[in-house]
GULOGU-310169 format. One record per atom (N, C-alpha, C): residue in three letters; x, y, z. Coordinates in steps of 0.05 Angstrom, whole numbers, plus 5000, padded with zeros to 4 digits. Example, Ala and Ser with C-alpha at 12.3 -4.5 7.8 and 13.67 -1.06 7.14 Angstrom:
2
ala526448865156/ala524649105156/ala526449345156/ser525749555142/ser527349795143/ser525850015157/
***
This chain:
102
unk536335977283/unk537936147266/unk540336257283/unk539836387308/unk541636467328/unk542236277346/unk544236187348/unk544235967389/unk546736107398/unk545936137423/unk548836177442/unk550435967442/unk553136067445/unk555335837456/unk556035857476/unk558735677485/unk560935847499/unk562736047489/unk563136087470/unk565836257459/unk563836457447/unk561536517442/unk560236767430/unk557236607418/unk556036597392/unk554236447382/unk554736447351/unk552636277347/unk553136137319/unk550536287307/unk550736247274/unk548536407256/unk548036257236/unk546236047231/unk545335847209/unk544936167188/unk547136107165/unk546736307145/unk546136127116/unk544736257107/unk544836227069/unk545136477064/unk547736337040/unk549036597030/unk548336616998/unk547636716981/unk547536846958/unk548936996947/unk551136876939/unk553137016924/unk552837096896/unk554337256882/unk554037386863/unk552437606855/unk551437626884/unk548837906881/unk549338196876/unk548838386879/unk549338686865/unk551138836893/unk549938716922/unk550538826943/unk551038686968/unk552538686974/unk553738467013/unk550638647026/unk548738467038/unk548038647051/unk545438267065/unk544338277089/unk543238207100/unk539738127092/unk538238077078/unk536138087056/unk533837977067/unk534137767085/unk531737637105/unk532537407118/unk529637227125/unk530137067126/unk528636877106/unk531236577104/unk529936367087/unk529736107097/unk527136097099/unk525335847113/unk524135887137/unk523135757154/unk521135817168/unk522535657193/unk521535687221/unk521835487241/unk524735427254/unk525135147267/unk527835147271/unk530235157251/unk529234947224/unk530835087200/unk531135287190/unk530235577198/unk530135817183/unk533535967190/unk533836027166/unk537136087161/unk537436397159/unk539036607170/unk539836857157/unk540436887132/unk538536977109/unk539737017084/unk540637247081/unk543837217060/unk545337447069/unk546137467034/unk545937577025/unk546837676990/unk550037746992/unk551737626977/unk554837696980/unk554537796947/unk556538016949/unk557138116923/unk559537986911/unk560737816921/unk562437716911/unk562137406896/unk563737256880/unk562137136860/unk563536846886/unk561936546879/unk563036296900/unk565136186871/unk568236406874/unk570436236855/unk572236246879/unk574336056883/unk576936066905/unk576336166926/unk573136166944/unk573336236969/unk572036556972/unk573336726944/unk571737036954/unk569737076964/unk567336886965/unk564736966982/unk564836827003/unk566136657012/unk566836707037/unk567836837057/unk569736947043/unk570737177049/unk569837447046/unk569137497032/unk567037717028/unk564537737050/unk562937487047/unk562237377078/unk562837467103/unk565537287119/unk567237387134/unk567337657137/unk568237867119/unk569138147124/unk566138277136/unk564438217121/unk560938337122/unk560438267146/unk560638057158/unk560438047189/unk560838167207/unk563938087209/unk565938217225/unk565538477226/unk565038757203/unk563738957204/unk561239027208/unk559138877208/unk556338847216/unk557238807240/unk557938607263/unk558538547292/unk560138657310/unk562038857281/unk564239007295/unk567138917321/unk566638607299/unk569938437313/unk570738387297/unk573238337300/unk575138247274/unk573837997264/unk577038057241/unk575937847219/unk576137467230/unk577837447252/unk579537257262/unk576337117277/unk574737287289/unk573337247306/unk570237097286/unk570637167264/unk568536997250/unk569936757236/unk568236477235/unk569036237233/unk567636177219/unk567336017193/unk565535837176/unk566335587193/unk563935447210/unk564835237219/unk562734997208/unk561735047185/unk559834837167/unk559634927146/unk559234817119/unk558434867100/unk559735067080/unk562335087086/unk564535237075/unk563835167032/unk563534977030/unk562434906990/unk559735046992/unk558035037014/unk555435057010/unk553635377016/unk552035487004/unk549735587006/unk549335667035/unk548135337050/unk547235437071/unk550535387095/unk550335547110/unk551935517132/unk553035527157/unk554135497173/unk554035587199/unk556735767213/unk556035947218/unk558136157219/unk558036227250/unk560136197262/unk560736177293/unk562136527288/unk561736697311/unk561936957321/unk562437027345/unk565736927359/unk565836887377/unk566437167389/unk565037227420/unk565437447430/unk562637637432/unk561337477417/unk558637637418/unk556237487424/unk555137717440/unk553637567461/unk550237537438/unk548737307440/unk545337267447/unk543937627440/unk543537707466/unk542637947456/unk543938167440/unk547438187433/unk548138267433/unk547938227398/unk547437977389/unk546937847352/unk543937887360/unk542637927372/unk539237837363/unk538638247363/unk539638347376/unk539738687372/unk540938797344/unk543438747344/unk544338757318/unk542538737290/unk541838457292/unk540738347270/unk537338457268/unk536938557290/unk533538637290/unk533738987277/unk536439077279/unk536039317262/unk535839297232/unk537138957214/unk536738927184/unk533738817179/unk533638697202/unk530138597196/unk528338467226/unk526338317212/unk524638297244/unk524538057252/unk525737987265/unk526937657280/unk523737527297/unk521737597296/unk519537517303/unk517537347287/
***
């Protein structure tokens, strides 16, 4: 779900758009495939939940917007979202305050 890079780390996400609230919800699936599921309030027309996406991050991680990347699955559900500048413990702390990464 989390891997370090060089430039910061990446976040296997499924996103759920059209939901009531942007907000972080669990996780979906189990194992090495298990993905960050993240609810976007915004609906998947012209990109807005991607972007909606994007912004939810960047404010969850507290880097700009420049610094988050869809670098997979930009049509799709599930995806992979690069976060450069932020460190391993620095996304696995973060993310352990929305839920329990164990």
């Amino acid at each position: 779900m989390i891997r370090a890079t060089a430039a910061g780390v990446t976040l296997a996400v499924r996103a759920q758009p059209g939901a009531r609230k942007t907000a972080i919800t669990g996780i979906y699936g189990e194992g090495p495939a298990a993905q960050l599921k993240i609810s976007v309030h915004a609906p998947p027309l012209e990109g807005r939940a991607n972007e909606a996406l994007i912004a939810f991050l960047a404010e969850t991680f507290s880097i700009s917007r420049s610094a988050v990347i869809v670098t997979a699955g930009e049509l799709s559900r599930s995806k992979v979202i690069s976060l450069r500048g932020v460190t391993l413990p620095q996304a696995t702390a973060r993310l352990a305050e929305w839920i329990s990464l164990t």
